[in-house]
VMD Tcl script that draws the C-alpha trace (Angstrom):
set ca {
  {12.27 -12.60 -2.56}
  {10.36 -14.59 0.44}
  {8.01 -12.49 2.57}
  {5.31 -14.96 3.29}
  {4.36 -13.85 7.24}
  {2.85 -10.89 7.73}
  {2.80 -9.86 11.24}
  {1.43 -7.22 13.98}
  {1.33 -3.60 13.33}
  {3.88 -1.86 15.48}
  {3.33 1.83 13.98}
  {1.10 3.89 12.44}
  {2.66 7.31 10.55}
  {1.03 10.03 7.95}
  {1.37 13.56 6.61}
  {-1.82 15.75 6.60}
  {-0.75 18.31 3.83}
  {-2.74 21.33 2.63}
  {-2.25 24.66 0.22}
  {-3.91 27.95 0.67}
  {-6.34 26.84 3.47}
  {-5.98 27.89 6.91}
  {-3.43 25.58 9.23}
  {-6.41 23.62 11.33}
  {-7.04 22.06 8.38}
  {-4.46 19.61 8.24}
  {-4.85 19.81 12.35}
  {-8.68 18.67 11.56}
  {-7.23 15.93 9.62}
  {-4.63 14.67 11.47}
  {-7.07 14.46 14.63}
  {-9.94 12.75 12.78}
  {-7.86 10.18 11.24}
  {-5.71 9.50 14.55}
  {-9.28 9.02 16.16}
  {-10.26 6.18 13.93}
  {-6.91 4.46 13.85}
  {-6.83 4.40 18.30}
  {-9.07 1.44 17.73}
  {-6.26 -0.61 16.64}
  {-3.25 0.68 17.88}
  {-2.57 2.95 21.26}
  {-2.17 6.74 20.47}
  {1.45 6.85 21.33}
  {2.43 4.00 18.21}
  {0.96 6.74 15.71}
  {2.41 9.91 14.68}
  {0.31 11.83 11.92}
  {2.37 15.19 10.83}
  {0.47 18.75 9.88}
  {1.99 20.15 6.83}
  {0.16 23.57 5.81}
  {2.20 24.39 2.64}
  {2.22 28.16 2.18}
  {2.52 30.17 -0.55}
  {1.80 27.29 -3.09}
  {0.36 27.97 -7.05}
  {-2.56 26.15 -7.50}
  {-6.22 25.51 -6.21}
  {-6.63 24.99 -2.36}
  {-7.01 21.49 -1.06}
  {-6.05 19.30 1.54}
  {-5.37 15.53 1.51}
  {-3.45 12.88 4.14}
  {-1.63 10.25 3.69}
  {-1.15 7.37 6.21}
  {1.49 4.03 6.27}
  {1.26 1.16 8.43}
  {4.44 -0.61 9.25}
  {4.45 -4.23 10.58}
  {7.35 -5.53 12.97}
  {9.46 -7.14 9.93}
  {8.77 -4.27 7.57}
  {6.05 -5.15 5.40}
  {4.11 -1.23 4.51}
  {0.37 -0.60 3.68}
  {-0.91 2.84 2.50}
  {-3.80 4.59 2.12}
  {-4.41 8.00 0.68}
  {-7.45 10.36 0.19}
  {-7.42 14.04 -0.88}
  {-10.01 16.72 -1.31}
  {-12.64 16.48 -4.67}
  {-11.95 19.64 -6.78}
  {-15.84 20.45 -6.30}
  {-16.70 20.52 -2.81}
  {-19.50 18.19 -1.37}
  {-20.70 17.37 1.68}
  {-18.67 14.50 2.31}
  {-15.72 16.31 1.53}
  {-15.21 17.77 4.86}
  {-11.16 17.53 6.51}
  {-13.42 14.86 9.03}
  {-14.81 12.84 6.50}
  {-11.60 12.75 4.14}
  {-9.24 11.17 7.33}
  {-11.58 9.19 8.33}
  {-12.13 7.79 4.39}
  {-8.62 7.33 4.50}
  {-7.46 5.71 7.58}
  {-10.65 3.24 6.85}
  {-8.80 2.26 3.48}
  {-6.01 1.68 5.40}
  {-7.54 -0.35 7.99}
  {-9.27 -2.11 5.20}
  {-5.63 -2.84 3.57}
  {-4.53 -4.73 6.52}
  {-7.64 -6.60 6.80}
  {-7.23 -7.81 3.61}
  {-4.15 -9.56 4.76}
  {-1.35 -10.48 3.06}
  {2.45 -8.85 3.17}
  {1.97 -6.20 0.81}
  {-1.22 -3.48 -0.12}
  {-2.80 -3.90 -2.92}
  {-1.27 -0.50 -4.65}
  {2.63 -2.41 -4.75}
  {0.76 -6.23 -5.66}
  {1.55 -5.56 -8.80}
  {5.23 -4.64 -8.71}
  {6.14 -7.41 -6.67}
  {4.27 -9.74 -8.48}
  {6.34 -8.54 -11.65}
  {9.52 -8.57 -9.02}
  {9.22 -12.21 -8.50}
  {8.39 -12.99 -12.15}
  {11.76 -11.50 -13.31}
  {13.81 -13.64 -11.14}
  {16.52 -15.14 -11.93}
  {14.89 -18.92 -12.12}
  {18.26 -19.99 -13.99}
  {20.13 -20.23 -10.31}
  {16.87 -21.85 -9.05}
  {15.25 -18.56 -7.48}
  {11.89 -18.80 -6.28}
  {9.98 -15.83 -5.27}
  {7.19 -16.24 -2.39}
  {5.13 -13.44 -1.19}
  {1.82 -13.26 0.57}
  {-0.97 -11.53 -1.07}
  {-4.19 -10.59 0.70}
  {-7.59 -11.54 -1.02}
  {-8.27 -8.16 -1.82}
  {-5.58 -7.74 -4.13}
  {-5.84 -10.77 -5.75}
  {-9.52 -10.56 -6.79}
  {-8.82 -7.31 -8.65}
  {-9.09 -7.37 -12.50}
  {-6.11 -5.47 -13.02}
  {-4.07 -8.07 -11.09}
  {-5.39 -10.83 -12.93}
  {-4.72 -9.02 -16.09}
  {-1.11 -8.88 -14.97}
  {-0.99 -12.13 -14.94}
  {-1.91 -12.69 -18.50}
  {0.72 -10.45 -19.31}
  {3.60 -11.85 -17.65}
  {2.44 -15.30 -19.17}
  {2.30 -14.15 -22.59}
  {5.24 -11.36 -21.92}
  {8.29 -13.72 -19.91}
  {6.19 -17.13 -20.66}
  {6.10 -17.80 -16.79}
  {2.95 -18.69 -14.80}
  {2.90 -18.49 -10.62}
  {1.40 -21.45 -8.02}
  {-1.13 -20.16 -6.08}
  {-2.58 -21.64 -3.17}
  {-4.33 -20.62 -0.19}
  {-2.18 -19.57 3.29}
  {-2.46 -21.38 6.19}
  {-3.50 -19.02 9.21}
  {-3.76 -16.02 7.07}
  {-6.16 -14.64 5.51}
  {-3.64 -14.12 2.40}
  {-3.02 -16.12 -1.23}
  {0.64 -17.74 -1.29}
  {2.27 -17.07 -4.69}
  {5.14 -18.53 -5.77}
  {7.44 -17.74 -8.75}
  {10.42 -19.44 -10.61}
  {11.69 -16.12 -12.52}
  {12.29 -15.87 -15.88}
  {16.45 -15.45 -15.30}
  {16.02 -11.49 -16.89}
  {18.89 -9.48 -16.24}
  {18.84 -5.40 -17.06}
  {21.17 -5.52 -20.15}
  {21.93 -1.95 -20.11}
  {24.26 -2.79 -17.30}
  {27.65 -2.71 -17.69}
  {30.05 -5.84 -16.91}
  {32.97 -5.98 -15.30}
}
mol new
graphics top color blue
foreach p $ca { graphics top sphere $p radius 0.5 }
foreach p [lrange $ca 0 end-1] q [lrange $ca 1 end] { graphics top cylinder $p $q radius 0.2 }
display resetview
């Protein structure tokens, strides 16, 4: 696994989804969020679908969800949805434009990967096979990597496969370079042939 470059944002794409509210609510979404994000990227690289859900058991809510995709592939996400008691920040405005500022904040962050799939990779890498003389490399952003929960992951997989990562800072990025000789584990519930 090497993905050690991020690059530019080429699109922008989300679902505003909502249950027994009115259908301008996920248009109220949509439109806020695609506001914010026109700052970055020109209207015509982001798409941002309405999805009133009818008909639906539950309480009534709203919430979007929005991915940015880079030119080779890398995703970041962000996602916000309505408090169960409403406030007055809670507004269809104020939730998009929550979210589409955690996503902007994602990419600023840098790195190849958000810091909601950090921790999969990381364990990705870990697993390896180091036997053949795999090395992992990905690019995490800061903000990722200065989570507690991250670090804790790290103890893990020391004490867990007995493997510990090089980290050093990224050239021209504002990212952390990890690299990984796995562990060699194979999923032993496979069959052989």
């Amino acid at each position: 696994m090497h993905f050690t470059i991020p690059q530019r944002i080429t699109t922008i794409r989300g679902i505003a989804t909502s249950t027994k509210l009115p259908a301008q609510m996920t248009t109220r979404l949509a439109t806020s969020a695609r506001n914010v994000l026109t700052s970055c990227l020109p209207p015509s690289r982001i798409q941002i679908y309405s999805d009133p859900a009818r008909g639906n058991t539950g309480s009534p809510g709203y919430g979007i969800c929005l991915v940015a995709e880079t030119s080779t592939g890398a995703l970041y996400t962000a996602e916000r949805v309505s408090p169960e008691t409403p406030t007055e920040n809670s507004t269809p405005e104020d939730i998009a434009e929550q979210c589409a500022q955690a996503l902007l904040m994602e990419i600023a962050h840098g790195g190849c990967v958000d810091s909601f799939v950090a921790p999969l990779v990381t364990i990705c890498c870990a697993a390896l096979n180091g036997n053949k003389g795999d090395v992992g490399r990905v690019s995490l952003g800061y903000g990722c990597v200065e989570s507690e929960s991250w670090l804790q992951l790290l103890r893990d997989l020391k004490a867990f496969f007995g493997v510990e990562g090089r980290f050093e800072p990224q050239e021209g990025t504002n990212g952390l370079l990890c690299r990984w000789v796995g562990t060699g584990w194979v999923n032993s519930a496979r069959g052989t042939k």
